[in-house]
Backbone as a ProteinNet text record, in pm:
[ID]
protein_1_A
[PRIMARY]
XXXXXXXXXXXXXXXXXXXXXXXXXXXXXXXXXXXXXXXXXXXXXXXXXXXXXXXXXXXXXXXXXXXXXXXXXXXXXXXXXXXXXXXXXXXXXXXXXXXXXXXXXXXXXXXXXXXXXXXXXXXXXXXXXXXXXXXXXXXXXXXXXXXXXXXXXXXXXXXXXXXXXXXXXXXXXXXXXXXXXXXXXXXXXXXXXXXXXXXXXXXXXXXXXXXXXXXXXXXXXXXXXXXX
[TERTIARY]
2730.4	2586.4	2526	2456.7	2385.8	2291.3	2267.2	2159.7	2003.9	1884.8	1754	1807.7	1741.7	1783.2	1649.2	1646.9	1510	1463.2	1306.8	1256.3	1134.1	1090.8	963.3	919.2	763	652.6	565	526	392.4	265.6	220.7	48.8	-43.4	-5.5	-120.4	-99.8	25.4	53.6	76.7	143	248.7	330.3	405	575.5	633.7	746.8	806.6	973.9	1044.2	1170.5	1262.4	1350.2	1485.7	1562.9	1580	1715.1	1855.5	1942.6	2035.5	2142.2	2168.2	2223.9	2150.4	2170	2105.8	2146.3	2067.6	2105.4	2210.9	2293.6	2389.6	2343.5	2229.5	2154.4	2018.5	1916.1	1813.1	1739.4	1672.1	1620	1468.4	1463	1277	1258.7	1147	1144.4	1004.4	944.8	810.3	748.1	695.3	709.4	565.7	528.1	399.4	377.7	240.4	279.1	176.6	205	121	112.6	-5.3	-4.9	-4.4	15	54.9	-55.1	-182.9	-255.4	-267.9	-241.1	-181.7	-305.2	-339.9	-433.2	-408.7	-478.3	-447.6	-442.8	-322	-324.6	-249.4	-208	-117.8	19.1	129.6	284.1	325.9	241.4	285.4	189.1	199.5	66.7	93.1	-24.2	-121.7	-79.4	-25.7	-12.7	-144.6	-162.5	-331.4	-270.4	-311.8	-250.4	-341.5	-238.7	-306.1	-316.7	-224.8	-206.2	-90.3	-46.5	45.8	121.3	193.8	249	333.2	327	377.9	535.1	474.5	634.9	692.3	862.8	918.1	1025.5	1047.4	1175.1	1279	1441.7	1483.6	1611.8	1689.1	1793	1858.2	2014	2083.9	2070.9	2035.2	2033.7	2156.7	2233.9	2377.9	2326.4	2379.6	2301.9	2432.1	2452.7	2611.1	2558.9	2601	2569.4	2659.4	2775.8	2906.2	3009.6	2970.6	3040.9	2905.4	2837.2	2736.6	2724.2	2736.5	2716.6	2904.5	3006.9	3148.8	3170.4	3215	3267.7	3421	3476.4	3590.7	3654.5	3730.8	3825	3751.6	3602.5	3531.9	3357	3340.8	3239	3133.2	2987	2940.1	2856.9	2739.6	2681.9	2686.9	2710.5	2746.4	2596	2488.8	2381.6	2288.1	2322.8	2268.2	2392.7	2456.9	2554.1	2498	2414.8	2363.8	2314.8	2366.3	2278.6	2184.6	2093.6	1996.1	1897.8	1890.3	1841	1763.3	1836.8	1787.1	1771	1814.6	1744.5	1606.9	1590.7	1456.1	1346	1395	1257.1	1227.2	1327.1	1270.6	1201.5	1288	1172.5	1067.1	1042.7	912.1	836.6	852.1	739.2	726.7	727	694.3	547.7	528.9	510.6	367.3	219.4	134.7	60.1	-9.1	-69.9	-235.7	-249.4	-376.9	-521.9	-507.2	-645.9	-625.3	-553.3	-590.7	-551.9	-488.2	-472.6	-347.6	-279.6	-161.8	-32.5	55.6	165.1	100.4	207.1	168.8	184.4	61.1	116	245.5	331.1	453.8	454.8	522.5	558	706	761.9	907.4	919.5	987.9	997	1143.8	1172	1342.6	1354.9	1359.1	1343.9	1233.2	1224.8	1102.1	1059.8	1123.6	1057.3	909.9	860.1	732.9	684	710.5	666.3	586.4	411.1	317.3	372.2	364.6	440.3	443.4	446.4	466.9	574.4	681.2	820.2	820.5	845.2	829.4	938.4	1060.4	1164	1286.8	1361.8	1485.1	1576	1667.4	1809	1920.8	1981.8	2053.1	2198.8	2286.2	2420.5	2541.1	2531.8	2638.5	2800.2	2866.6	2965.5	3082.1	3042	3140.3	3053.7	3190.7	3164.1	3211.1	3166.3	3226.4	3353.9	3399.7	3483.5	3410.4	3271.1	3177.6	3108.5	3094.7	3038.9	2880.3	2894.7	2785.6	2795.9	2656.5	2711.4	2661.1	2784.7	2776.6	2767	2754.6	2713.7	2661.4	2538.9	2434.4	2415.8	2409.7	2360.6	2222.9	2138	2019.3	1958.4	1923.7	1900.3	1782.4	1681.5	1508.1	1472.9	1345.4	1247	1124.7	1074.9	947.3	840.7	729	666.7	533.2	496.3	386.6	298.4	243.5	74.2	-0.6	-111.1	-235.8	-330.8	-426.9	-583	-666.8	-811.5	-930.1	-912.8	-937.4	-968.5	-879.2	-741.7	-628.2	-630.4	-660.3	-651.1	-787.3	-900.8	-1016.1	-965.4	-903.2	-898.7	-786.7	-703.6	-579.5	-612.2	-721	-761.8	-874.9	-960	-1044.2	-1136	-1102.4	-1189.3	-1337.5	-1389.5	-1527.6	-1609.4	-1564.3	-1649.5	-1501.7	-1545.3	-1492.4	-1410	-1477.4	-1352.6	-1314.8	-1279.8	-1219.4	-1230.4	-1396.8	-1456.4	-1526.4	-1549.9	-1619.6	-1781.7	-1813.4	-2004.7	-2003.6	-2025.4	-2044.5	-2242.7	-2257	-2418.6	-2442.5	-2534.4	-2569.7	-2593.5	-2534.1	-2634.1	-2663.8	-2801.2	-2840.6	-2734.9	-2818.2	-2756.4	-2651.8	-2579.5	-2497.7	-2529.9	-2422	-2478.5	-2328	-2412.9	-2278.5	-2139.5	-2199	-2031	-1976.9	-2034.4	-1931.3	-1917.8	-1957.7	-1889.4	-1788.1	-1787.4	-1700.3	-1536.9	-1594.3	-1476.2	-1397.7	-1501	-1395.3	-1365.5	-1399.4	-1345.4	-1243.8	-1234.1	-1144.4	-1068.7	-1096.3	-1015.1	-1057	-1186.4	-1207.1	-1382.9	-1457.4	-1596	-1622.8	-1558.1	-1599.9	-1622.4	-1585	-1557.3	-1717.2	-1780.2	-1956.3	-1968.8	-1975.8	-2011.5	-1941.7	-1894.3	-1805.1	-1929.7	-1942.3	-2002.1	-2191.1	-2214.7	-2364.3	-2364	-2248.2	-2255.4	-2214.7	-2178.1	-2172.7	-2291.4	-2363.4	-2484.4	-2633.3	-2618.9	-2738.3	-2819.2	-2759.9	-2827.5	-2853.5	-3001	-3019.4	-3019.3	-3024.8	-2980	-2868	-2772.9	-2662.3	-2689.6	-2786.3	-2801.8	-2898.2	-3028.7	-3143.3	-3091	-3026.5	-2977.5	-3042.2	-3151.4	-3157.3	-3072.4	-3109.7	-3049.5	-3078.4	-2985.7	-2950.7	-2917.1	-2951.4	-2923.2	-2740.9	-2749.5	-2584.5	-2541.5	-2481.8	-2389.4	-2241.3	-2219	-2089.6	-1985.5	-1869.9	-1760.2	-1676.4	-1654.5	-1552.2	-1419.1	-1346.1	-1153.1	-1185.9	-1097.7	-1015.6	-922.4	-840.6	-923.2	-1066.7	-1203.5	-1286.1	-1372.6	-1409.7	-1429.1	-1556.3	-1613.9	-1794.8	-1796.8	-1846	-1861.9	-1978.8	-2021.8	-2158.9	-2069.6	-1995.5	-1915.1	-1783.3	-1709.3	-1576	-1494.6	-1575.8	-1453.1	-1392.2	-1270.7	-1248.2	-1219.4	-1237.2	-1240.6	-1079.4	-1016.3	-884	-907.4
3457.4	3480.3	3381.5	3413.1	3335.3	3245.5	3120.8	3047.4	3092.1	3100.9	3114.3	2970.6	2957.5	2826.8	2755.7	2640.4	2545.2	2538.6	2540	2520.8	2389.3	2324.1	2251.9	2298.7	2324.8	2354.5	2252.5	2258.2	2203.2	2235.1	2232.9	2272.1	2288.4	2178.7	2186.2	2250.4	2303.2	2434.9	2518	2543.4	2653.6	2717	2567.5	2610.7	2585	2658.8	2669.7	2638	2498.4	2489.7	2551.2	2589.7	2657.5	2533.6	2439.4	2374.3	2468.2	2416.4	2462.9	2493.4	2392.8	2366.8	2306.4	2370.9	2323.2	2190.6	2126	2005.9	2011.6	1936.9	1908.6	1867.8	1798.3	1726.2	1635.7	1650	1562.4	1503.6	1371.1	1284.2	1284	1297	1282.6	1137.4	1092	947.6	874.3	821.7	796.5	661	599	482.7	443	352.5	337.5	170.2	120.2	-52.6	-79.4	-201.4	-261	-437.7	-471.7	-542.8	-638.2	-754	-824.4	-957.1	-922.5	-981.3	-1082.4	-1193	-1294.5	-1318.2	-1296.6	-1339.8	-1419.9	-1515.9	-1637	-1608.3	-1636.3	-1556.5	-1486.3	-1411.4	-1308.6	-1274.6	-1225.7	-1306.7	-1260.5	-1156.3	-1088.5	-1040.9	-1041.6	-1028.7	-832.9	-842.6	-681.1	-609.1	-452.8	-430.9	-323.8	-401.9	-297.3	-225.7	-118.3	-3	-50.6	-44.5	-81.6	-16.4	86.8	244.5	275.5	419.3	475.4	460.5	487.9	492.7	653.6	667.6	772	817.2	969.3	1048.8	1087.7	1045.8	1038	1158.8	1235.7	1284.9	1237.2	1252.5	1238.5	1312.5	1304.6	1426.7	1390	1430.5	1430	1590.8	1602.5	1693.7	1711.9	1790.1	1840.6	1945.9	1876.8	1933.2	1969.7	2111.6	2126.8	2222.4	2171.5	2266.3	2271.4	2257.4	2299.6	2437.6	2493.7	2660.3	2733.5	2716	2793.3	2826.3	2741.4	2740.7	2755.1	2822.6	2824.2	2974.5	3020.1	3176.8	3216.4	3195.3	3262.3	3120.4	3043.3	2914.9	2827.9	2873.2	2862.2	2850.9	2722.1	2661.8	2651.9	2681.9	2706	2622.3	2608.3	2502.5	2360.8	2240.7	2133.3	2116.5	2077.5	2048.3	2119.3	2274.4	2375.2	2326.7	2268.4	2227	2073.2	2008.7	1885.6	1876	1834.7	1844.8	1742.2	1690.1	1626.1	1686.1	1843.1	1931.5	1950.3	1944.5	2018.1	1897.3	1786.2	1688.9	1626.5	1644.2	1641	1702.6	1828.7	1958.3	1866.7	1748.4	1712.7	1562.8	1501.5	1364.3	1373.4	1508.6	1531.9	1554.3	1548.5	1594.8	1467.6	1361.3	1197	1162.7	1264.4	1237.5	1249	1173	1152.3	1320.7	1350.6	1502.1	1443	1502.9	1454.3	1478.2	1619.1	1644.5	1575.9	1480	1450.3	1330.3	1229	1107	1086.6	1139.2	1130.6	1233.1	1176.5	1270.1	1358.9	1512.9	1643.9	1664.7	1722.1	1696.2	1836.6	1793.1	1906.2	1997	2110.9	2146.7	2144.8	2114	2149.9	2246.7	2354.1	2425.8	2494.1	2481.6	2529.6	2549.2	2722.9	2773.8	2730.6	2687.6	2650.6	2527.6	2459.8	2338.2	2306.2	2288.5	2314.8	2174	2096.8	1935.6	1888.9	1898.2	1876.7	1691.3	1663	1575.1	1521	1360.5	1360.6	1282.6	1304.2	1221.1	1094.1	1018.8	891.9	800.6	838.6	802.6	915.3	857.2	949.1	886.6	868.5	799.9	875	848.4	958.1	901.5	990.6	978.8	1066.7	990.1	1158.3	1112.4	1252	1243.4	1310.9	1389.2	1467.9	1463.9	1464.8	1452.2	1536.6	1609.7	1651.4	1524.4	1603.4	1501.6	1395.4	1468	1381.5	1314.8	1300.5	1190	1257.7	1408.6	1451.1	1484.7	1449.7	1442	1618	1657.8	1819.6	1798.4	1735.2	1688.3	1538.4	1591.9	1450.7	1508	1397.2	1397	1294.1	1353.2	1264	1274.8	1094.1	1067.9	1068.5	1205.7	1183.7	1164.2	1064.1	1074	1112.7	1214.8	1247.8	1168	1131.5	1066	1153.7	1221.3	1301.9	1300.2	1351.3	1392.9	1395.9	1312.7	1270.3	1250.8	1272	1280.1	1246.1	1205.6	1151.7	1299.4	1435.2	1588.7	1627.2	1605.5	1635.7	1573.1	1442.5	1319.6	1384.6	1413	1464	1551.8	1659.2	1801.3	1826.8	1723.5	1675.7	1595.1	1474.5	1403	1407	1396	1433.5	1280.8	1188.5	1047.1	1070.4	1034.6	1017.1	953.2	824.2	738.1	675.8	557.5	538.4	416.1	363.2	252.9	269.1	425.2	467.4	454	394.1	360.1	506.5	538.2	674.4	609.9	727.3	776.5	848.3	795.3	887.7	889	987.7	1043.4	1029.9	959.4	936.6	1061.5	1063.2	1179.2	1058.3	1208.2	1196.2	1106.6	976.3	888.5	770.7	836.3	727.3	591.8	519.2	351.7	285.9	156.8	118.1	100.4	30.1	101.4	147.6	336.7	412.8	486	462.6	454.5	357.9	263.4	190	215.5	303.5	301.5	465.5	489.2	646.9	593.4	556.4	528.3	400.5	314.1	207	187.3	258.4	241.4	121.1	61	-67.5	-83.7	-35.4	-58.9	-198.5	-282.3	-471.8	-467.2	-326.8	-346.4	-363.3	-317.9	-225.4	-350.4	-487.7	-570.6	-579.3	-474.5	-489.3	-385.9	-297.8	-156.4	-196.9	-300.4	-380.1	-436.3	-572.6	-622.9	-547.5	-492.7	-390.4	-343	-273.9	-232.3	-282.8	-379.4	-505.7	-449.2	-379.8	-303.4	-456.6	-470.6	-563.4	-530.6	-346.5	-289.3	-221.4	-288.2	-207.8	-62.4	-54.8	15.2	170.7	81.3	232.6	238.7	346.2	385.2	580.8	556.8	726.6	774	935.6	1020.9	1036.7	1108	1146.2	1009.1	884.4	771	747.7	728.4	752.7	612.6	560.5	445	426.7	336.6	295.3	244.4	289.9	239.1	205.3	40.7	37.9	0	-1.5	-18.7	-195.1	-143.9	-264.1	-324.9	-431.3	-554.3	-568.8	-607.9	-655.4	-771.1	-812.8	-1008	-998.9	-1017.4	-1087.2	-1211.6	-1126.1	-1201.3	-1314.9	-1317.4	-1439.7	-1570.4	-1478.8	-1589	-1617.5	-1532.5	-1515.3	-1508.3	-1417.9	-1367.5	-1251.2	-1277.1	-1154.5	-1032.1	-931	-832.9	-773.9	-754.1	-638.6	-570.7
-952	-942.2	-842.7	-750.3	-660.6	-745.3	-712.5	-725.1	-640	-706.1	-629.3	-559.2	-394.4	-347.1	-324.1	-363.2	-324.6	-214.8	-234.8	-92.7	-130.6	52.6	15.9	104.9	90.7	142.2	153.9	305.9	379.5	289.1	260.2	225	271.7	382.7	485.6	638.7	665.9	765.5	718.5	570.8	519.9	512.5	583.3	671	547.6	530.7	424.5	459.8	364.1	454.1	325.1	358	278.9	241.8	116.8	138.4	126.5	257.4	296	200.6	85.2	-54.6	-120.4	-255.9	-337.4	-383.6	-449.1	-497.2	-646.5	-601.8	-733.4	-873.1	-862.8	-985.7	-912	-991.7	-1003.8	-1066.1	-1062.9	-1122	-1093.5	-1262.8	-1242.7	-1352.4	-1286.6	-1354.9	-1347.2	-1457.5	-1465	-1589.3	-1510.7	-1592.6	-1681.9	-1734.8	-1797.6	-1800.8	-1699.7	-1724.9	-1862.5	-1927.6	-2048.4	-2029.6	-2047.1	-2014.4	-2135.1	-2188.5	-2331.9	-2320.7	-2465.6	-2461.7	-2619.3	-2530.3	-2668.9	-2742.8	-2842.7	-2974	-3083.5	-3088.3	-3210.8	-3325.5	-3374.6	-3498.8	-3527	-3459.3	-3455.6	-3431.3	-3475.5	-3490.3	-3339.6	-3284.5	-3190.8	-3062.1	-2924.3	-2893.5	-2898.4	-2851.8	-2838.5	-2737.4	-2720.1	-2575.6	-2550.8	-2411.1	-2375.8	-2265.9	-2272.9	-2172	-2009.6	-1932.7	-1777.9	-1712.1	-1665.8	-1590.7	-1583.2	-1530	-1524.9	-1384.5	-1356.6	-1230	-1218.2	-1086.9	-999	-1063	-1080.7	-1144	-979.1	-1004.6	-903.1	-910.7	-792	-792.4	-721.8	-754.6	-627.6	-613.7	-508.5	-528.2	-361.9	-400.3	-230.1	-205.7	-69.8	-32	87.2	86.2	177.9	338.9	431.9	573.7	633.9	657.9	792.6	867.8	997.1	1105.5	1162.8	1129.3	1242.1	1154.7	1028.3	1021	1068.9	1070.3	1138.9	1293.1	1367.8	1523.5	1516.7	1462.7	1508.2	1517.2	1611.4	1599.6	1617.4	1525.2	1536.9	1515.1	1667.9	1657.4	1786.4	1840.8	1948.3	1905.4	1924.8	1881.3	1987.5	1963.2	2062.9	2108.8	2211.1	2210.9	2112.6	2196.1	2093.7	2065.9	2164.5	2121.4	1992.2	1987.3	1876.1	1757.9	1712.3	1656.9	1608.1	1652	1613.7	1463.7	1344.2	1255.5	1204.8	1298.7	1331.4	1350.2	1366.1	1378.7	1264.2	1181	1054.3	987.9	1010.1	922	1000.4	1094.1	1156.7	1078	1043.2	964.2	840.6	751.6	642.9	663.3	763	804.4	883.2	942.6	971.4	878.4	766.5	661.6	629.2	692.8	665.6	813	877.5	1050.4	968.6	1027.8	1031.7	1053.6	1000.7	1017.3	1120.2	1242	1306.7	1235.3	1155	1073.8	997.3	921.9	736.4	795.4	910.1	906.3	813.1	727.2	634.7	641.1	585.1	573.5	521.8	491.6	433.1	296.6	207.6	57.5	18.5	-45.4	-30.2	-160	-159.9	-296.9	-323.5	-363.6	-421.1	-518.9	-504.3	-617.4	-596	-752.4	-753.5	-922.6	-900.6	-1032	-1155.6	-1263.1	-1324.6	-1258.1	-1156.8	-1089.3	-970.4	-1017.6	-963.8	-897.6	-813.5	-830.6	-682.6	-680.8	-603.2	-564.7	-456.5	-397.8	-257.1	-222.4	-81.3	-76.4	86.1	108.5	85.5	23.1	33.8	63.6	60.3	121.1	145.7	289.7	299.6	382.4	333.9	402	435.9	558.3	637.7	635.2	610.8	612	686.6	789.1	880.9	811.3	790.2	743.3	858.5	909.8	1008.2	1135.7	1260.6	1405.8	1465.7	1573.4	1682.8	1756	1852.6	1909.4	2012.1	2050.3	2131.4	2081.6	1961.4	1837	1782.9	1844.9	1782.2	1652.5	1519.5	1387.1	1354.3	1272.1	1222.7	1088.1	1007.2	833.1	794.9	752.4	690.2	534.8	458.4	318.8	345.3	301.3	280.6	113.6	73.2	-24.9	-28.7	-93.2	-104.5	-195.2	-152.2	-282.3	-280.1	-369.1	-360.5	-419.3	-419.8	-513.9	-566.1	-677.4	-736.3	-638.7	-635.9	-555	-669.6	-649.8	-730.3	-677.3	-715.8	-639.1	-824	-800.6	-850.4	-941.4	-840.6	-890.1	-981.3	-939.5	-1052.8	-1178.3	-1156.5	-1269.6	-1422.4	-1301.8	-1404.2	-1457.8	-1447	-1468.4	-1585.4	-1594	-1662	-1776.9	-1746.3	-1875.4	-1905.4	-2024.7	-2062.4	-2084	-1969.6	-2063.9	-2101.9	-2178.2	-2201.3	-2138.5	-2080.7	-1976.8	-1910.5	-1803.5	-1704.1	-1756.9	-1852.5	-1907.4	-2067.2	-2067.9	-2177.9	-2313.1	-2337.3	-2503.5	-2482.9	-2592.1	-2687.1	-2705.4	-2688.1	-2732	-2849.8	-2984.8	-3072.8	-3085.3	-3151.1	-3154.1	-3343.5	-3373.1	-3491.4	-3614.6	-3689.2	-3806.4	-3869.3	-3922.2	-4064.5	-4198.2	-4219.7	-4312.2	-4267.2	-4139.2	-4100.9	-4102	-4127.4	-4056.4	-4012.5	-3939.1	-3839	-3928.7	-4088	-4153.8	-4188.2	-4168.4	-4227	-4098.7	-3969.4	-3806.4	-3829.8	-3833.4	-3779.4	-3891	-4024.1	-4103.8	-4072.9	-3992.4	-3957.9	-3783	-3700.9	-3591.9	-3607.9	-3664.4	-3669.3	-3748.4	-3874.9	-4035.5	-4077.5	-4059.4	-4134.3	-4143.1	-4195.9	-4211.3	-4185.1	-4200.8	-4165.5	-4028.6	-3948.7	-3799.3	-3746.3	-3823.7	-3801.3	-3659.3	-3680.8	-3635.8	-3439	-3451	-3255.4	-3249.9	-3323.9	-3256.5	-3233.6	-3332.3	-3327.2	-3235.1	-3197.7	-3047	-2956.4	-2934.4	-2841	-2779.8	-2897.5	-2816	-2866.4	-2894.9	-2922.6	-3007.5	-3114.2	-3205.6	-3342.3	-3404.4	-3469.8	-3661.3	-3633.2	-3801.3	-3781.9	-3905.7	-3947.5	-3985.6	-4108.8	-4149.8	-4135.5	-4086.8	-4037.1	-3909.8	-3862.7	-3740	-3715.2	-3619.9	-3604.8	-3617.6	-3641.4	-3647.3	-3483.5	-3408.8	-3242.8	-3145.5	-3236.2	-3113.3	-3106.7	-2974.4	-2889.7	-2941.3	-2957.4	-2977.6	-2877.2	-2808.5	-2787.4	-2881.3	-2868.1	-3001	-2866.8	-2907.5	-2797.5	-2803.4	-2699	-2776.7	-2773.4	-2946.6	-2980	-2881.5	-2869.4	-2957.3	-2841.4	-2908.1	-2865.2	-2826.6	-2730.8	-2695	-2702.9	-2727.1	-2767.3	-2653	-2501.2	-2444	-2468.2	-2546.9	-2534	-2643.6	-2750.2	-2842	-2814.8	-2718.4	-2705.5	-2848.8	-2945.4	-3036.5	-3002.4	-3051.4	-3074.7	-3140.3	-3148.7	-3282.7	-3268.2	-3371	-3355.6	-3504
[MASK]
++++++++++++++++++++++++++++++++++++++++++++++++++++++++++++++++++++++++++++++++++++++++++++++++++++++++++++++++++++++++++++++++++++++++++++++++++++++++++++++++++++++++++++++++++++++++++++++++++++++++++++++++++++++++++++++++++++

């Protein structure tokens, strides 16, 4: 049974390249940093989430241009025989684009593989020569790195505000400690969600006024405590 064979696509011309072989196996890989925030007191410090980093692909890709340009026991042009040729079509997708100022954002797709992406590295390996030292087989080792934009990121996560604390909206009867005992699991908390927003009653809190609840652990910048 034939394999569907992988291709990557330009996006921004809509040249579409064929890999020549498919890849033997590939690696997708994606990491998460945390940053470790020591608190007194505590046997262990805290990890506070910092950001994500870039999902990577990568994969050898196999290049021959010498059974192709051979007819019979008579090989034809050496220069159309160069397979520099064809590894040109994939390190050009590294070449500066004049409208966007940047490389081209790519698609890779190979069977359910779908992966929006730009080249970010590729290393060349000639394996076979002509007798004139022209190379007829390269393996190149790529890596793609995700394509991400501000638009994708929104559309994907749902934050509430820009440094990731919640707006809850007051009912009828609430007060800051039975907020703070369904958002935190601890009603003693009432007191982050008061400094927070310089609120001076726990208790008579409108009905419709917005409140900030913000992530634990919390520093009281005027006292430097801190809440967990």
């Amino acid at each position: 049974m034939n394999l569907e064979k992988a291709s990557i696509t330009n996006t921004f011309s809509g040249a579409r390249i064929p890999v020549q072989f498919n890849p033997e196996e590939y690696t997708l890989n994606r990491e998460i940093n945390y940053a470790q925030a020591a608190i007194p007191g505590l046997s262990a410090p805290i990890l506070q989430f910092v950001n994500g980093t870039l999902q990577t692909l990568s994969m050898e890709l196999f290049l021959d241009s010498y059974e192709q340009h051979k007819v019979g026991s008579t090989t034809i042009n050496q220069a159309q025989a160069d397979v520099r040729l064809l590894v040109r079509q994939v390190t050009d997708l590294m070449a500066i684009e004049a409208a966007t100022h940047a490389p081209p954002v790519l698609l890779f797709v190979w069977g359910s593989l779908a992966f929006t992406c730009v080249l970010a590295q590729c290393s060349q390996r000639y394996t076979m020569f002509l007798p004139d030292g022209t190379p007829v087989r390269a393996r190149l080792n790529v890596v793609f790195n995700e394509y991400r934009n501000s638009d994708l990121e929104a559309k994907e996560v749902k934050r509430e505000t820009a440094d990731y604390s919640k707006h809850h909206v007051v009912s009828q009867g609430e007060t800051l400690a039975s907020i703070a005992g369904a958002e935190y699991g601890d009603p003693r908390l009432w007191r982050v969600i008061a400094i927070a927003n310089r609120l001076q009653r726990a208790r008579d809190l409108p009905p419709g006024l917005t409140v900030l609840l913000p992530k634990l652990p919390y520093r009281d910048r005027e006292s430097g405590r801190i809440y967990v």
